[in-house]
DOKE-627644 format. One line per 4 residues: number of its first residue (from 1); their letters; for each residue z, y, x of N, C-alpha, C, O. Coordinates in pm, 1 decimal. Each point is the difference from the previous one (the first is absolute). Layout:
N
NUM	A	Z/Y/X/Z/Y/X/Z/Y/X/Z/Y/X  ...
END
This chain:
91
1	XXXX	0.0/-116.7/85.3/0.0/116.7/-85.3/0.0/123.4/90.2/83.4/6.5/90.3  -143.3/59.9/-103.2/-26.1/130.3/80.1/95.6/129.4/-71.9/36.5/-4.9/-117.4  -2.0/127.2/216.8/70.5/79.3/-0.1/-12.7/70.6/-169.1/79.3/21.3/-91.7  -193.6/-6.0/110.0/-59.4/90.6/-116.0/18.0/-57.0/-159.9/26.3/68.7/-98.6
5	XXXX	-53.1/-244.2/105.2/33.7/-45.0/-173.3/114.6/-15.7/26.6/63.2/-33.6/-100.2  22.5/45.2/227.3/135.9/-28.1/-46.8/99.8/124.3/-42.4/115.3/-1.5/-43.1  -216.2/122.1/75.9/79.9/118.5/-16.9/-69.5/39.6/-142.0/57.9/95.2/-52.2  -152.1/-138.1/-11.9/-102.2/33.8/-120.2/87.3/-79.9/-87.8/28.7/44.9/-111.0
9	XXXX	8.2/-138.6/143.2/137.0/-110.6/-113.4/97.6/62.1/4.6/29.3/27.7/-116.3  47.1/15.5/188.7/132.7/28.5/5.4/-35.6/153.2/-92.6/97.5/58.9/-46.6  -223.0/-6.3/25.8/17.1/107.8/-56.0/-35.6/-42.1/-160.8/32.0/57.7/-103.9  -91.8/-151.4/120.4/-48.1/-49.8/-202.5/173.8/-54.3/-67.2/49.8/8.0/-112.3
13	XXXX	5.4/-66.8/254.4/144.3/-42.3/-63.9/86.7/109.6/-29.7/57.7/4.4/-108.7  -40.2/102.0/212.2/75.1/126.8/-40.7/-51.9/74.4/-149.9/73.7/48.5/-85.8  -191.4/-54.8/84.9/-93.4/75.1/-143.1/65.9/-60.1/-112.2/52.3/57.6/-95.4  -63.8/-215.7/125.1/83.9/-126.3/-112.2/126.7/79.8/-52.2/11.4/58.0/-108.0
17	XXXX	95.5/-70.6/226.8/104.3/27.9/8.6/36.3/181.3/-100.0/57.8/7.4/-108.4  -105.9/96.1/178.5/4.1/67.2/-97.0/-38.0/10.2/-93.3/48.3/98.1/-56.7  -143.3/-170.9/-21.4/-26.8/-14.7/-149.0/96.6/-113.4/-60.6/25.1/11.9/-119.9  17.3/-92.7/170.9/101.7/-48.8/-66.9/101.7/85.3/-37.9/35.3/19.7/-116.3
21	XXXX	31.9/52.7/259.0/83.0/87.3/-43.8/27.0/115.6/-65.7/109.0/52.8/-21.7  -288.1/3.4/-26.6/-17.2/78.6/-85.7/37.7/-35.4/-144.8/67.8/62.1/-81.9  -135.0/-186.7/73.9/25.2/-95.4/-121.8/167.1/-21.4/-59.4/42.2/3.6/-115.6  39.7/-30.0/263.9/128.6/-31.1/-68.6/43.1/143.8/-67.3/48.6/24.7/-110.4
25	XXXX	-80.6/49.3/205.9/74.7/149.4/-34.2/-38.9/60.1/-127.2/67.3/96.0/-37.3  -148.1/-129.0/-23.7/-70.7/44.8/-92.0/44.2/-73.9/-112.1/-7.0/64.9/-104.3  63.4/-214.8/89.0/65.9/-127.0/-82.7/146.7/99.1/0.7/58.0/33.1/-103.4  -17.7/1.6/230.2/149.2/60.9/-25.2/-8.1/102.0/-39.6/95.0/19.1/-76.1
29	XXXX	-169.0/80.5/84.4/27.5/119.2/-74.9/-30.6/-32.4/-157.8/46.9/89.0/-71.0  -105.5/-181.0/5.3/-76.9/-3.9/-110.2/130.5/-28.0/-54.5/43.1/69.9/-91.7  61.9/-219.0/165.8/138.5/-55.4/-27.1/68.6/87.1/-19.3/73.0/-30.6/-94.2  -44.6/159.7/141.8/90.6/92.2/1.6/-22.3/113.0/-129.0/77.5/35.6/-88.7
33	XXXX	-178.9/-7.4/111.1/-23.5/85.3/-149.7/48.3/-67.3/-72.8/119.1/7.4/-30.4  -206.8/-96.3/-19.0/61.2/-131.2/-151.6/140.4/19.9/-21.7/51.7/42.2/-103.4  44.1/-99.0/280.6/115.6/-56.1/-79.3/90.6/103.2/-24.0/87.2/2.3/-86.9  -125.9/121.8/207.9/70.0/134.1/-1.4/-40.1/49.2/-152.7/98.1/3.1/-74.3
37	XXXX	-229.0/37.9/9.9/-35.0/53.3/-134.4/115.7/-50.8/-31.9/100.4/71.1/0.3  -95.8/-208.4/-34.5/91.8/-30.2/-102.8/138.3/65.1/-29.0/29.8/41.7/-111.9  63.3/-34.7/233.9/107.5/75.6/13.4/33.7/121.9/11.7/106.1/42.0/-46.2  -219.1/56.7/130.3/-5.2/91.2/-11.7/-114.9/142.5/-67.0/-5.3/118.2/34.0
41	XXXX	-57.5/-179.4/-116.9/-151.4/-9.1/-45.0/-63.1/51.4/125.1/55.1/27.4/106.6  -218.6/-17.3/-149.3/-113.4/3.1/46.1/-34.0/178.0/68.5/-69.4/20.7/99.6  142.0/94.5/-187.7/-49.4/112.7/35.1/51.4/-4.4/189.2/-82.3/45.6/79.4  181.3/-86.8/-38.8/-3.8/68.6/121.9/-97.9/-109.9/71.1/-23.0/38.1/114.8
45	XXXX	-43.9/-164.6/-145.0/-114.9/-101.6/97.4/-109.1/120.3/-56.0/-109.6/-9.3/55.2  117.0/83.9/-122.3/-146.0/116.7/-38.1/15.0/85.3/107.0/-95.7/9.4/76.8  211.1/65.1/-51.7/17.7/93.9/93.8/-18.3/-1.0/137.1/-43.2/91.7/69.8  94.4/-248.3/-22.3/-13.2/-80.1/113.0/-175.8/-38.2/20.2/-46.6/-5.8/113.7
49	XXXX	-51.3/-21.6/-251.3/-130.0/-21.3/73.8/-51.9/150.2/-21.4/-117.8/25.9/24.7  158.9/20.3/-46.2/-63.7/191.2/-41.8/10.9/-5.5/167.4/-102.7/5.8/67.6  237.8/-17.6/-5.3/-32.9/38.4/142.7/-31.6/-61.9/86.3/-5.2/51.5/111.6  -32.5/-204.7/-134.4/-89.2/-90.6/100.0/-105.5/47.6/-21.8/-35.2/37.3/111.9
53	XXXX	-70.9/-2.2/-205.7/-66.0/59.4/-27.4/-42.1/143.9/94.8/-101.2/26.6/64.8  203.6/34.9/-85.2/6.8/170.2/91.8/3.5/-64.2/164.0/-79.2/58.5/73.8  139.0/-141.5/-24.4/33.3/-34.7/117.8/-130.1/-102.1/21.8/-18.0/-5.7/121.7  -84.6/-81.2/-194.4/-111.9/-36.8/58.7/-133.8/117.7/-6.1/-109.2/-3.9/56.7
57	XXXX	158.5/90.0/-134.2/-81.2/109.2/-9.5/-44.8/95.6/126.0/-108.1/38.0/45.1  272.8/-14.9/-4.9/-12.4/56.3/65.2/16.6/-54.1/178.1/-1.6/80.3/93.2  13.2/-194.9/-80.6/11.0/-98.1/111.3/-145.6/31.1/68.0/-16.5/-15.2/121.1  -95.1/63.1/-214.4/-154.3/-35.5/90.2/-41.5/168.6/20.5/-110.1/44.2/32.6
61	XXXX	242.5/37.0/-64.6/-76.9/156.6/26.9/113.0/41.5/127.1/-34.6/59.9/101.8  190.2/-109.6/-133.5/118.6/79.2/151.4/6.3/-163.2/29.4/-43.5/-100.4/-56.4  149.2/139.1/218.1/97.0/-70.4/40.2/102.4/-67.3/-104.4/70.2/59.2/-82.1  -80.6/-219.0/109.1/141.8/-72.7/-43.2/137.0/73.6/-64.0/37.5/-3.1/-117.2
65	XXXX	-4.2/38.8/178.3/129.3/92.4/-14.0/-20.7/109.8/-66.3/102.5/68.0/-3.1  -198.9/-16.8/-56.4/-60.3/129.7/-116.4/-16.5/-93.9/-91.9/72.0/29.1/-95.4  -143.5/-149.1/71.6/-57.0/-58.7/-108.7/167.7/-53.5/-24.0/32.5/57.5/-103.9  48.8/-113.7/136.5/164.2/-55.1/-87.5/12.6/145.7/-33.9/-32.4/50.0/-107.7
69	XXXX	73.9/1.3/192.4/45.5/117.6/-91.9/-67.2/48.9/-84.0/87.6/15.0/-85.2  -204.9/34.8/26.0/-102.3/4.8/-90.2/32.8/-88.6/-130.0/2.6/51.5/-111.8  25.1/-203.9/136.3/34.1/-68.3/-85.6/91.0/-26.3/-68.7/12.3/-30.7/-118.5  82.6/50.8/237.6/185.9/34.7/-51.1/-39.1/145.0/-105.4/1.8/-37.2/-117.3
73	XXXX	-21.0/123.1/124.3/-10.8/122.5/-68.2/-76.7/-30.1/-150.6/33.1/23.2/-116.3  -135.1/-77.5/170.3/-88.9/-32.4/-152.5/111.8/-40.2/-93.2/52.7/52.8/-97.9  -32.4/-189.6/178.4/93.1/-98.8/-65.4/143.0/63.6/-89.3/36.5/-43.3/-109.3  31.0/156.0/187.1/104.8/74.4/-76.0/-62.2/80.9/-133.5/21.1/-2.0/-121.3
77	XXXX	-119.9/82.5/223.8/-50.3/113.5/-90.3/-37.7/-114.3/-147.1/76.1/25.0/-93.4  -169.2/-130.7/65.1/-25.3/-70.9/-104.8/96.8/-59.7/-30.7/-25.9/-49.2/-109.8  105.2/27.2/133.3/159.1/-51.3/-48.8/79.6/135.4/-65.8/62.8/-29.4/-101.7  -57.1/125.5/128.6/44.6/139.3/-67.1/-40.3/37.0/-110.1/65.1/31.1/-99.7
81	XXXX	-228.1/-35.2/124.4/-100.4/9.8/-133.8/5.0/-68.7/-96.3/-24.3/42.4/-113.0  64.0/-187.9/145.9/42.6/-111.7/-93.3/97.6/18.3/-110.4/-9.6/-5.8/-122.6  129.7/35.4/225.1/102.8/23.2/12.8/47.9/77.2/-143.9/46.3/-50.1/-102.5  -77.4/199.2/137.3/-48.6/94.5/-61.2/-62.9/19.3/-175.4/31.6/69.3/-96.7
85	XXXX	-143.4/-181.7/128.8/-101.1/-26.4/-133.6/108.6/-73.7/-96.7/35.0/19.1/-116.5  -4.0/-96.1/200.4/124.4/-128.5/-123.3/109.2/146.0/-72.7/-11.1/31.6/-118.5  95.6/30.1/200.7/82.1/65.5/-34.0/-7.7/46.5/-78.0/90.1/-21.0/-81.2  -220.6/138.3/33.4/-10.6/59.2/-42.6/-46.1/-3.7/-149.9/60.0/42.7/-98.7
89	XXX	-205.6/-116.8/108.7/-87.7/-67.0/-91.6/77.9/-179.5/-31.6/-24.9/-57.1/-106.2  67.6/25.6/157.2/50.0/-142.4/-103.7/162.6/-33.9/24.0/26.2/-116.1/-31.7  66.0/178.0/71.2/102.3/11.1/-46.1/97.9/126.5/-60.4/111.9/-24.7/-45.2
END
């Protein structure tokens, strides 16, 4: 086996490897909404993808460390708004 398919494998296995682990992560977050909704409802898993959302948004225009914070912020700011809407209009 030569240098090159053995370094061309080790990279189709790493590719493997993170799509699996995309896969699990994606099974656990799905687990967590569900069982969290239940107990604590669903509006704050809204607020939480409002700012995964803001934070993949903005991940492909700043630096790492601008895009969390970007998302942390969304994520409050749409949790306030939420927040806010219930208060006012349905209780």
């Amino acid at each position: 086996m030569t240098e090159h398919s053995s370094s061309k494998k080790s990279v189709e296995i790493n590719s493997i490897r993170q799509r699996l682990r995309r896969i699990a992560l994606n099974i656990i977050i799905v687990l967590v909404i569900v069982l969290g909704g239940r107990y604590v409802g669903y509006l704050p898993f809204l607020a939480i993808a409002l700012g995964w959302l803001g934070y993949k948004y903005a991940a492909h225009k700043v630096k790492r460390t601008a895009a969390i914070g970007i998302g942390v912020v969304a994520a409050l700011v749409a949790y306030g708004i939420i927040y806010v809407i219930l208060v006012k209009f349905v209780f």
